[in-house]
C-alpha positions in Angstrom: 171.5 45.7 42.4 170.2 48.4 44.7 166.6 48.2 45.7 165.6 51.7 44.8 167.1 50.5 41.0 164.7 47.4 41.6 161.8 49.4 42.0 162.8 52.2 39.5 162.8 49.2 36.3 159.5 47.7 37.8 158.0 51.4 37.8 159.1 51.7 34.5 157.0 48.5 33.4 154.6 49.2 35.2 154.9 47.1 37.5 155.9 47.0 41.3 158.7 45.1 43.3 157.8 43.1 46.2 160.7 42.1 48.4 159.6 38.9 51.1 162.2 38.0 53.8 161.7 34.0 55.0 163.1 33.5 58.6 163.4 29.9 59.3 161.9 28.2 57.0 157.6 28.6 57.7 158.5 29.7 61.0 157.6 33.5 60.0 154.4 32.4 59.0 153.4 30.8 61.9 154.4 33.9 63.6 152.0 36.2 61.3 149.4 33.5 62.2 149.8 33.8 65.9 149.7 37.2 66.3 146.2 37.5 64.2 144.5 34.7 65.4 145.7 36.6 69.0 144.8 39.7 67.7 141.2 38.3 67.0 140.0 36.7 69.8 141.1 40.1 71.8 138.7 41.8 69.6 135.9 39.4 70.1 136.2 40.0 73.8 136.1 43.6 73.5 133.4 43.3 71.2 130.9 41.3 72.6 130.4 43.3 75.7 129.5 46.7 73.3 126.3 44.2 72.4 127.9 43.4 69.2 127.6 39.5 68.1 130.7 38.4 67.0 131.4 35.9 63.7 135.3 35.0 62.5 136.6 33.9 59.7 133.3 34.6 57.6 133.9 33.1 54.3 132.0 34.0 50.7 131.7 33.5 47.2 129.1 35.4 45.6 129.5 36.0 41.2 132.9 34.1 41.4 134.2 37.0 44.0 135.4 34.9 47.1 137.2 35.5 50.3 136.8 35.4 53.9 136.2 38.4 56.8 138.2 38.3 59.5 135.4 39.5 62.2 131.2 40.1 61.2 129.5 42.2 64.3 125.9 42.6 64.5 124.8 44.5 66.8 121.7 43.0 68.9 119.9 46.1 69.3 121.3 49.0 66.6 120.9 46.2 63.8 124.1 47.6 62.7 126.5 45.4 60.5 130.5 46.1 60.8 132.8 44.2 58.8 136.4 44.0 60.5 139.7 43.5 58.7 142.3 42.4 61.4 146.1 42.8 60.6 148.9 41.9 62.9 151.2 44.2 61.1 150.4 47.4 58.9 149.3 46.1 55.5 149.8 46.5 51.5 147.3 49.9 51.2 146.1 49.2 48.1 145.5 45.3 48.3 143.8 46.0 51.5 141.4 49.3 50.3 140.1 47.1 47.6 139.6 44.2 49.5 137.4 46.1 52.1 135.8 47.4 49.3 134.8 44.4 48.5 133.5 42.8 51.0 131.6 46.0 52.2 129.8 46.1 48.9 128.8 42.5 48.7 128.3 42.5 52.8 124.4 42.5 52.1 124.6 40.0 50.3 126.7 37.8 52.7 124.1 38.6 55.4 121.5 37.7 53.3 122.6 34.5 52.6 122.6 33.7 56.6 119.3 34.8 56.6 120.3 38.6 58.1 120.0 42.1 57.8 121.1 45.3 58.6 120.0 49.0 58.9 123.6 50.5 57.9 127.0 48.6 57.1 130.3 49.8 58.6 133.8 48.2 57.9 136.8 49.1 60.6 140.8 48.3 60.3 142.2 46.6 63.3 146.1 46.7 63.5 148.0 45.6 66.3 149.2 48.3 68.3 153.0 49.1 68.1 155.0 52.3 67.9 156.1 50.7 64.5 152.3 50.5 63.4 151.1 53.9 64.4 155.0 54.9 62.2 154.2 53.4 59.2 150.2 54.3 59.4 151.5 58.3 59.9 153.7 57.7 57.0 150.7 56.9 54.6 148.2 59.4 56.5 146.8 61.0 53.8 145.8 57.7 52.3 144.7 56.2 55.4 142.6 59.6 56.6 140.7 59.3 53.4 140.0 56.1 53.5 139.3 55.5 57.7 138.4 59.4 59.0 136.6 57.7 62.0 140.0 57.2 64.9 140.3 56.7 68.8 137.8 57.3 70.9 135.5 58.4 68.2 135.7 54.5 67.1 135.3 53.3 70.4 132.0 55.5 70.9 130.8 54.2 67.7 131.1 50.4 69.3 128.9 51.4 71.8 126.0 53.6 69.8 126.0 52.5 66.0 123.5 55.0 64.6 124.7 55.8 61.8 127.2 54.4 58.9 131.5 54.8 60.0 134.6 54.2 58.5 137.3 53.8 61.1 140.7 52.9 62.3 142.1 51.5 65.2 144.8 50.0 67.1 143.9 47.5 69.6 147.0 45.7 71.5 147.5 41.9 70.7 146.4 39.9 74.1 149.9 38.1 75.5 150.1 34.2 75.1 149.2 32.2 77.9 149.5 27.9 79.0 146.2 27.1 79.4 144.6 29.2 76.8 144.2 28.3 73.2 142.6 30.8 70.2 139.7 29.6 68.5 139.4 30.2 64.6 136.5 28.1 64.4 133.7 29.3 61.8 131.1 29.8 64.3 129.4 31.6 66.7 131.8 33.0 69.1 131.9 32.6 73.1 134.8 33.8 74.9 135.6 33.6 78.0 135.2 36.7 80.5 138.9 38.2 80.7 140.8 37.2 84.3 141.6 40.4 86.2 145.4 39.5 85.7 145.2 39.9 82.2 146.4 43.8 80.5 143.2 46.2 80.2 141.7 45.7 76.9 141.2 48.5 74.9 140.7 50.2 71.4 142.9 53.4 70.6 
């Protein structure tokens, strides 16, 4: 069968197909794994430097609604909250609109529970930057402007003077892998480690 006659019987059930290509066994997954973990940590250290305090892998259950955030920011100064989903590739649109939704209406909550607060919650939709990404993002646009009207430099601004509550988008490139340097996925505090000068620039666009 064709896969536009796949999709055409799910539609007609109401349903939808969902074709998933395995390379190599979990190899692929590892892959995925990599790249976000990568894709993290390079958002941590551009982060922290704006002021913002950096938590990963944030996880919750609050009225039997449970899940993790990939990155919580408080800002030290703003009090600001910004809740961060981080994908290594261009997601599923709906699966990921509802889970920000989420997680940005229980977010109070979550901070409460740790004893924090905020003055204004954001959320912001990290994808790793690739011709391929910014493709497939232009081909949903309308969905995407709706849902993340805050881009570029107007995110990047935000970062650095939180006054007031944002909905943004941005690509951020995934840092390179290196010997002697390992990504941390702990559930803590995060640390990292000043960038060397021989590392790429980074940067949010």
């Amino acid at each position: 069968m064709q896969l536009g006659d796949v999709a055409d019987v799910a539609s007609a059930l109401g349903a939808t197909a969902d074709l998933r290509i395995r390379w190599n066994g979990e190899s692929l997954d590892r892959l995925l794994d990599e790249a976000h973990a990568a894709l993290v940590e390079r958002l941590v250290m551009v982060l922290e430097p704006m002021g913002w305090e950096c938590f990963v892998e944030v996880t919750f259950s609050i009225y039997g609604e449970r899940g993790s955030i990939d990155v919580l920011g408080l800002h030290r100064t703003r009090g600001a909250a910004l809740l961060r989903e981080v994908k290594s590739v261009v997601p599923d649109n709906q699966a990921t609109l509802m889970a920000l939704d989420r997680k940005r209406r229980l977010l109070p909550r979550i901070l409460e529970e740790r004893g924090r607060q905020s003055t204004l919650v954001a959320c912001l939709l990290v994808i790793g930057d690739s011709s391929t990404a910014r493709r497939r993002v232009a081909r949903h646009g309308a969905t995407f402007d709706l849902a993340f009207p805050t881009r570029g430099r107007a995110v990047a601004h935000w970062l650095r003077n939180p006054v007031e509550p944002m909905s943004g988008l941005a690509f951020l490139p995934i840092a390179p892998r290196t010997r002697n340097r390992r990504t941390s996925v702990a559930r803590e505090r995060v640390r990292p480690r000043a960038p060397r000068s021989t590392q790429p620039r980074n940067h949010i666009t």
